[in-house]
Residue, then its C-alpha position, 0 to 999 in steps of 0.5 A: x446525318x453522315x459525319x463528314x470528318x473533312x480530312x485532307x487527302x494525301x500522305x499524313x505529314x502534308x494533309x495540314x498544309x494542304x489543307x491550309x493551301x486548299x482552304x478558302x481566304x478572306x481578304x483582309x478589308x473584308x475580314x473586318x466585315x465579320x463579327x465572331x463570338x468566342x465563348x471562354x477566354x482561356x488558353x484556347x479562347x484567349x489565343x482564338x480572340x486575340x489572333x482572330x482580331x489580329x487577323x482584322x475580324x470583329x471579336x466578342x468575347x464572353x467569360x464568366x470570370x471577373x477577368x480573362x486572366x482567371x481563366x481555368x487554364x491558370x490552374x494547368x501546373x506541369x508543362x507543354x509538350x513540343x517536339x523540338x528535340x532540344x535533348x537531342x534523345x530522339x524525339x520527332x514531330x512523328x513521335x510525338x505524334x505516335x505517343x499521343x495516338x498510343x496514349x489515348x489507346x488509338x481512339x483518337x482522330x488520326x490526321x488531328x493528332x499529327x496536326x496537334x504535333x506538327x504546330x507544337x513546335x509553333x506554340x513555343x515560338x510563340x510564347x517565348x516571343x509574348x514573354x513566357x518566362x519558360x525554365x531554361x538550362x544553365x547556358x539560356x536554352x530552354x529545359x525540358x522534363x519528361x511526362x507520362x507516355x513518353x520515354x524523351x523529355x518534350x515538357x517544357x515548364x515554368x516551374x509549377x505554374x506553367x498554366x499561369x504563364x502562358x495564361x499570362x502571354x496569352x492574356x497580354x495578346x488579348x488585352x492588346x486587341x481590346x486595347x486596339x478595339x478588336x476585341x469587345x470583352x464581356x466578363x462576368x457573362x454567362x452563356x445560357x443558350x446558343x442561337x441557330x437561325x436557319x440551322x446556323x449558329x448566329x448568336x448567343x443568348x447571356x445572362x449578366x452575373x451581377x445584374x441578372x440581365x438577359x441579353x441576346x449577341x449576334x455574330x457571323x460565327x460563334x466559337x465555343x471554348x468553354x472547357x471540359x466537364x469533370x465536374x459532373x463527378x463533384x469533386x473534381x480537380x477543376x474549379x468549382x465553376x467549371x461547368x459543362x452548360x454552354x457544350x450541353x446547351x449546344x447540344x441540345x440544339x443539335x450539336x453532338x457530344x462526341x465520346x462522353x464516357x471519356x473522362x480523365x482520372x489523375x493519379x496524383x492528387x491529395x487524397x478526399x480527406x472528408x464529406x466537406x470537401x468542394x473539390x480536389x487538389x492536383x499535384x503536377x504529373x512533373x513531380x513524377x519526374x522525381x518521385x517514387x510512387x509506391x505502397x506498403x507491400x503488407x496489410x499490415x504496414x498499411x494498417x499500421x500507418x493508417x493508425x498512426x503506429x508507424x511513420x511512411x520514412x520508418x517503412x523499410x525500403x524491401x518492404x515497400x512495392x514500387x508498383x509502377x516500376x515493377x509493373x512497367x519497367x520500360x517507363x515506370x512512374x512515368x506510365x500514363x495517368x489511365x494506368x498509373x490510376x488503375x494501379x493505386x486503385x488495385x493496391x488499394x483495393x488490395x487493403x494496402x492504401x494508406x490514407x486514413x480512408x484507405x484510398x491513398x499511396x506514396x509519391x516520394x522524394x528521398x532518393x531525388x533528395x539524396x541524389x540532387x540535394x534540397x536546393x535542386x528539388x525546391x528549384x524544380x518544385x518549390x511551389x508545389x510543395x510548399x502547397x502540399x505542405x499548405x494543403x495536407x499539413x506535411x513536411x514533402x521534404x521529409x515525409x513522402x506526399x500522399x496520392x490518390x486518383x482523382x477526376x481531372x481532364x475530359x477527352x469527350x466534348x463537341x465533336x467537329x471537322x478537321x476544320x473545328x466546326x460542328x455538325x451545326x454549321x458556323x458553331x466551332x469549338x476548341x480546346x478541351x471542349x472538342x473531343x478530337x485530339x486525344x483520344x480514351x486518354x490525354x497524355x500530361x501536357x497535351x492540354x495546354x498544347x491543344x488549347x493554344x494549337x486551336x486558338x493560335x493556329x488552327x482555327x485562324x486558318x480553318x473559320x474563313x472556310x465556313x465565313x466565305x459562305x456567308x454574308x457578313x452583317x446579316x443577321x441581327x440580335x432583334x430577330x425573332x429567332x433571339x428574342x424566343x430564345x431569351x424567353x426561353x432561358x427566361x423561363x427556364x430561370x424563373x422555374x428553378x427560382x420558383x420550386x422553393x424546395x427544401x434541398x440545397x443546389x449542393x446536396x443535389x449535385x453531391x448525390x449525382x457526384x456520387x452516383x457517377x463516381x461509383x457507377x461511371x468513375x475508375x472502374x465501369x460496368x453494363x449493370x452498375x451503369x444500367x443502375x446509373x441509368x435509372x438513378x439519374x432521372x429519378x434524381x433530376x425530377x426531385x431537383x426541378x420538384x425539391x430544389x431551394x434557389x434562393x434570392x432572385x434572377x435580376x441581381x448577383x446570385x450564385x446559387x442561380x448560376x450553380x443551379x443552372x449548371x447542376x440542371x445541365x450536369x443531370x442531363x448530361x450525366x445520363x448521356x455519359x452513362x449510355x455511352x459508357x455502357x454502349x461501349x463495351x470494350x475498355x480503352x484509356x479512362x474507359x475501364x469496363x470490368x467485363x473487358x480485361x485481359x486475363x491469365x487465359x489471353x494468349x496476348x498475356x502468355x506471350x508477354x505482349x501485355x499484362x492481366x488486368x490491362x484494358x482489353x479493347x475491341x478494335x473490330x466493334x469499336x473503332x469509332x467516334x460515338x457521337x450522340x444526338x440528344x433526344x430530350x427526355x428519350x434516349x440520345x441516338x448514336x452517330x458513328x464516325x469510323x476512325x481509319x489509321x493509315x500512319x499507325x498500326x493498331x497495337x495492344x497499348x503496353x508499357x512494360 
């Protein structure tokens, strides 16, 4: 099967709005003829939801949270990038856009990048009309940061908490339409499968998580956004809900996981300080705004703190490595999370960590203190450090923070059109469950940017091209097609209840964590996920033989749902490793050993990059990799060639 990306033709600044002009309407008494199922209800859901009621559709929208407004996308701390240009320093909507495309190491879809920039202006607008108390300067204008990638301030924050807030905006729109009744809410719902009828996504198969009810919903279309699948790692800085089931269950009837071995690793979380942790904690990438990452430039130091002997604010200053602003001196500790990762890793590596478990370095705040005064910093980041100090024990006023790398945010996801549609016609998918915006590497506040420029503007414009084909109304949720889908998801959930195993859901998802964090993590290669490759399936047969899933399916029960999830994350795991090892070149989060720039590079004599950066390969792999899942044989690889007419493909550096 081709892949037809659908991208308008014509110069890149006016394909969107020749798209939109070319794009087919539907009236508005006849919007009121077609039902649309969206799945997730957080920024991208939320957003979907509630424009798509407002527009006159009939929404059904499922969460498996107790309500919409604890949504994933509350946790999102630091900020929302637009290209408003309010510091006046140079920033552009065609900016904006170069920097996303260079951030994600020109492995992202061109003439979806430019929309993502050119609509960030929008979603500002937007949610300063619902209400979203973004920070502002001293005269009323809203204030700006600055994140990793860019060298303008485009962030714009609510404090530590911008997830939360615009969570909260988003949420009063959505509340609204339910009010009004064009939204029918569906909290505490689990999708488990999804419904084609004639090669069609029409429905969706659920599982009510206190009653343990199967039940089947039909609709003219349905929108997946159901966010990403960090969690496959275990530990993660996601929640421990989130979860990759809804995608994976998509893809297992025909849709295809684009770029899977794209996974995000966060350079400022608190540090894994034993085997009894569940998950991670982010600290905001704003803090880098402010702080100075570095390491001990010794062993011995290191050591030395690691025991206890000596505290981190006793370390002379010429005896600390400021590596990120000796390494890269053009945007210093604001190089983007990829690198900045690869960076704490090699010094740690190099014996210099100073956690306990030697997987740690600093992110300090003294000169911002003596510069800006106490009261300036807890203005900008008070919650984030009194949740530091909560989390680790440690004063950050007085004491540096302590960091390490940490799997965060997922570039790969269903891959779709320009439109948001699958190659499953009528299924659509937004947010960080779309692989389309950012590429090998997701530059800090993109995802929120993303999730509300899918939900508010994009997909409100884009669906009638696919509903002005149907016929609205006609498929129902008593057709044979829904009714052998149910029984299959019945089945599936009586066959995990009835293993009676003797290992907890936990233990098996721990281990997979662990194979994927060591053979698929920070750093990759042919024969570590070639290992990967083989461990999986051994480790999946031992789950569906050994597994123990207490209680039963017809009441609430978690460690049902936890199995469920875990059963898709080792299968879909297994894919992430093929693509991963088909890949071999580095780009971004995608860091394969075998492919680095070294001392013998010309490009590393002649100053253009560094040794030890991602070496890519844009003659072999300039491309989607979009997987077909083949059941228990290998996934077959699609491409989709990636062409660039507004860039130019460069070596990605920042020094």
């Amino acid at each position: 099967m081709s892949l037809d990306s659908k991208i308008p033709s014509g110069p890149i600044e006016q394909k969107w709005s020749k798209h939109k002009m070319d794009s087919k309407l539907i009236n508005p008494a006849n919007k009121r003829k077609f039902s649309i199922i969206v799945v997730g209800s957080g920024l991208a859901g939320g957003a979907a939801a509630a424009t798509l009621a407002e527009l006159g559709y009939q929404v059904k929208c499922f969460c498996y949270q107790d309500s919409p407004r604890r949504a994933h996308s509350i946790a999102a701390q630091g900020g929302i990038n637009a290209a408003k240009n309010y510091r006046n320093d140079g920033d552009s909507v065609r900016r904006l856009f170069y920097d996303t495309i260079k951030g994600g190491d020109f492995r992202a879809r061109e003439a979806n990048v430019y929309r993502l920039a050119e609509v960030s202006n929008n979603i500002i607008d937007q949610c300063v009309a619902q209400g979203v108390p973004f920070a502002r300067e001293y005269g009323g204008l809203l204030d700006n940061r600055s994140f990793g990638g860019a060298q303008v301030s485009r962030t714009f924050y609510a404090r530590g908490q911008t997830g939360q807030q615009l969570l909260i905006g988003c949420y009063q729109a959505l509340e609204k339409e339910i009010h009004k009744g064009g939204v029918k809410m569906y909290p505490r719902t689990e999708m488990l499968d999804v419904v084609l009828v004639d090669g069609h996504a029409k429905g969706i198969v659920v599982r009510d998580m206190v009653t343990g009810e199967v039940s089947s919903h039909a609709a003219d279309a349905v929108i997946l956004a159901t966010g990403g699948y960090g969690n496959v790692f275990f530990l993660s800085t996601n929640a421990m809900g989130c979860n990759v089931t809804a995608a994976w269950r998509a893809a297992k009837r025909g849709a295809y996981f684009a770029n899977p071995c794209y996974t995000q690793i966060h350079p400022t979380c608190i540090p894994v300080s034993g085997d009894y942790q569940s998950k991670l904690t982010l600290m905001s990438e704003s803090l880098r705004n402010d702080g100075r990452v570095w390491a001990p430039k010794t062993q011995e130091i290191a050591e030395k703190i690691r025991k206890g002997q000596l505290k981190p604010s006793e370390v002379p200053e010429d005896a600390r490595d400021y590596y990120l602003e000796r390494k890269y001196p053009s945007f210093g500790n604001l190089a983007p999370r990829d690198i900045s990762s690869r960076a704490a890793k090699e010094a740690c590596d190099d014996g210099r960590g100073v956690a306990k478990t030697g997987l740690g370095v600093y992110l300090d705040f003294r000169d911002a203190i003596d510069r800006l005064g106490d009261d300036t910093i807890r203005a900008r980041y008070g919650n984030l450090f009194q949740m530091y100090d909560k989390i680790a024990g440690e004063n950050p006023y007085k004491q540096p923070m302590m960091i390490y790398p940490a799997v965060h945010y997922t570039m790969g996801g269903l891959w779709v059109d320009y439109n948001l549609m699958s190659n499953v016609p009528g299924l659509h998918v937004l947010g960080e469950a779309n692989f389309s915006d950012h590429g090998a590497n997701r530059l800090g506040a993109s995802a929120l940017m993303q999730g509300l420029a899918d939900g508010y503007f994009v997909i409100p414009a884009t669906i009638a091209n696919y509903l002005a084909t149907q016929k609205p109304g006609t498929v129902k949720p008593d057709q044979p097609e829904f009714k052998k889908v149910e029984e299959e998801v019945k089945e599936r959930t009586s066959r995990l209840l009835s293993v009676n195993g003797t290992r907890t859901v936990d233990s098996f998802h721990k281990q997979l964590g662990e194979i994927m964090w060591n053979k698929c993590g920070m750093a990759r290669s042919r024969e570590g996920l070639t290992e990967a490759i083989a461990q999986i399936p051994a480790l999946r047969e031992e789950f569906w033989n050994n597994v123990r899933v207490p209680g039963s399916g017809a009441q609430a029960n978690m460690e049902l749902e936890k199995a469920g999830r875990v059963a898709d994350f080792l299968e879909f795991g297994e894919m992430m490793c093929y693509d991963a090892r088909d890949r071999e070149e580095s780009c971004g989060g995608h860091f394969r050993v075998e492919h680095q720039f070294t001392e013998a590079d010309p490009e590393v004599q002649s100053g253009k990059t560094q040794s030890g950066e991602a070496k890519r390969h844009d003659d072999q792999f300039c491309h989607v990799s979009a997987w077909e899942y083949q059941g228990d044989a290998p996934p077959v690889l699609h491409k989709e060639k990636l062409e660039f007419e507004a860039v130019n493909l460069s070596i990605r550096s920042y020094a």
